[in-house]
C-alpha positions in Angstrom: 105.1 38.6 104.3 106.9 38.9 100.9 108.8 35.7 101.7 105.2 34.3 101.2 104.7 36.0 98.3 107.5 35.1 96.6 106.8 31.1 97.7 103.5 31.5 96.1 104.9 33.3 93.3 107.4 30.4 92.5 104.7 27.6 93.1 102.4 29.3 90.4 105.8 29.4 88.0 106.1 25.9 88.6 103.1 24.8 87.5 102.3 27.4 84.2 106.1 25.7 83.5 104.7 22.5 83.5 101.5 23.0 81.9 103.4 24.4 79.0 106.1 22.3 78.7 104.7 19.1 79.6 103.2 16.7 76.3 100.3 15.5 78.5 98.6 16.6 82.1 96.0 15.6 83.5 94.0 16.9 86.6 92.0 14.9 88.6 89.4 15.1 92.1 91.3 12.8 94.6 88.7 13.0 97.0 87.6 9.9 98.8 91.3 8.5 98.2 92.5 7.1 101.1 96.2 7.0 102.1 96.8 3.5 101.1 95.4 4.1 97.8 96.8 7.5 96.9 100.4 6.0 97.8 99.6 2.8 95.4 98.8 5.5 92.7 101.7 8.0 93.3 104.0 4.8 93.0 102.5 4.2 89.8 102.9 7.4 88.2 106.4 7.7 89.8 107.7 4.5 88.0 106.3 6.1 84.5 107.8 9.3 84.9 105.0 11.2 86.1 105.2 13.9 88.5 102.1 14.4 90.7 101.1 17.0 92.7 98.6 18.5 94.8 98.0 22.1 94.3 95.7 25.2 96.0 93.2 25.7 93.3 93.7 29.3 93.1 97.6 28.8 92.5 96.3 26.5 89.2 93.9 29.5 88.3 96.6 31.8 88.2 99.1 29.7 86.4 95.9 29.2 83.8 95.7 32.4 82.9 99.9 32.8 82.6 99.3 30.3 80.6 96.2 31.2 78.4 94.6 27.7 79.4 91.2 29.6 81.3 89.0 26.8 80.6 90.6 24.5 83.2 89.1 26.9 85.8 85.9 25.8 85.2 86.9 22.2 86.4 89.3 24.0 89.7 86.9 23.2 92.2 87.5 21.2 95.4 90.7 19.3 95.9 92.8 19.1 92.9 95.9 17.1 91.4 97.9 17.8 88.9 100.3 14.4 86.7 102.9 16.2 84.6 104.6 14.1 82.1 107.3 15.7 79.9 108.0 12.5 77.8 105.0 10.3 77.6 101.4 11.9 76.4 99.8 9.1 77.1 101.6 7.9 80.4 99.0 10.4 83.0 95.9 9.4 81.2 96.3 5.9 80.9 97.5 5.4 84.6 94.7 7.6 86.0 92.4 6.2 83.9 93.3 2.5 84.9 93.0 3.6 88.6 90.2 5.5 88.0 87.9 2.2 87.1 89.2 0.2 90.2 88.8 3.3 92.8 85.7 5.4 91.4 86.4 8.3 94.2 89.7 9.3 91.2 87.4 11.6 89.0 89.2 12.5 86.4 88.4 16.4 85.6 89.8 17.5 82.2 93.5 17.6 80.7 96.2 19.3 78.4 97.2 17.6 75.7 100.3 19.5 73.9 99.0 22.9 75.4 95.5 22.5 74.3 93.1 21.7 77.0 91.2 18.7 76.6 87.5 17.2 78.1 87.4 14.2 80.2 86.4 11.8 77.4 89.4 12.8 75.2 91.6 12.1 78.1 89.7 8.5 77.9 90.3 8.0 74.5 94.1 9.2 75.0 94.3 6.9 77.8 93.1 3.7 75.4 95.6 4.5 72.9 98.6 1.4 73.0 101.9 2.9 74.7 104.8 3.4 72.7 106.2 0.0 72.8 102.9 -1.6 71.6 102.5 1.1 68.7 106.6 0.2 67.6 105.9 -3.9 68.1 102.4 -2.8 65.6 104.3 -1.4 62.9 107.1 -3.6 63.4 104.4 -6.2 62.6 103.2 -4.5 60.0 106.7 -3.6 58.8 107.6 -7.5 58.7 104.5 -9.3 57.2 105.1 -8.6 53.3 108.4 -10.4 53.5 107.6 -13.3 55.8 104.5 -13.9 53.1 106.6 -13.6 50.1 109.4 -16.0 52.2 106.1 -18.5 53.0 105.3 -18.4 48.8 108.6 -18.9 48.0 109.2 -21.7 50.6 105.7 -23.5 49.3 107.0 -22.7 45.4 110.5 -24.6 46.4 108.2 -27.3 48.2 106.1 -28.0 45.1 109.0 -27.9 42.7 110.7 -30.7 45.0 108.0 -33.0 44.3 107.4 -32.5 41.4 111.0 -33.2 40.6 110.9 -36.5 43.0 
């Protein structure tokens, strides 16, 4: 009996680490999923970096309140899933999202957001935000345009000097 007890006690440890030291999780209703679809998905988050899991709800509950995160118990009710990402905040909530709006049994229930728990429409929002590589190309973008317009005046300045001269 305490091996049990000791399994369970690790498995709630697992996930109040996670929740904690994870920048983003999100917790979603996979119900209606089928096995197809919840492998497409699991593929997905693997090749992000996401770890996803399914968990008993009352494990989560107790790893809530290791955690001082008691709001998500409101939204532990019938089968639950867990996407941990320790690198990417926005990597969970944009791939659940995204599969969310081509298979409308993924409900997306609420999320942690750098240990603050946050409501399905901030999860939304986090999930529109460009990933890193599209925020680094913006202010790379942003970075380069004063010196390729003072390069395009200077060219046109050159230009009109040259005939003027000819």
């Amino acid at each position: 009996m305490s091996a049990v007890i000791d399994a369970k006690k690790q498995i709630v440890s697992e996930i109040a680490t996670n929740l904690q030291e994870s920048k983003s999780s999100v917790i979603v209703d996979y119900r209606g999923l089928d096995v197809a679809e919840v492998t497409e998905l699991r593929r997905q988050l693997r090749e992000a970096g996401v770890e996803y899991k399914v968990y008993k709800n009352t494990m989560v509950r107790r790893a809530t309140a290791e955690t001082n995160l008691t709001e998500l118990d409101e939204v532990l009710v019938g089968p639950t899933a867990v996407a941990f990402s320790q690198d990417d905040a926005v990597a969970p909530a944009k791939i659940l999202h995204n599969f969310s709006k081509d298979h409308a049994d993924l409900e997306i229930k609420a999320g942690v957001v750098e240990g603050e728990v946050v409501s399905v429409d901030k999860v939304k929002e986090l999930a529109e935000i460009p990933s890193q590589d599209g925020l680094l190309s913006m202010l790379l973008s942003v970075l380069q345009a004063p010196m390729r317009n003072m390069a395009l005046a200077t060219k046109a300045v050159a230009d009109q000097k040259e005939e003027e001269s000819a």
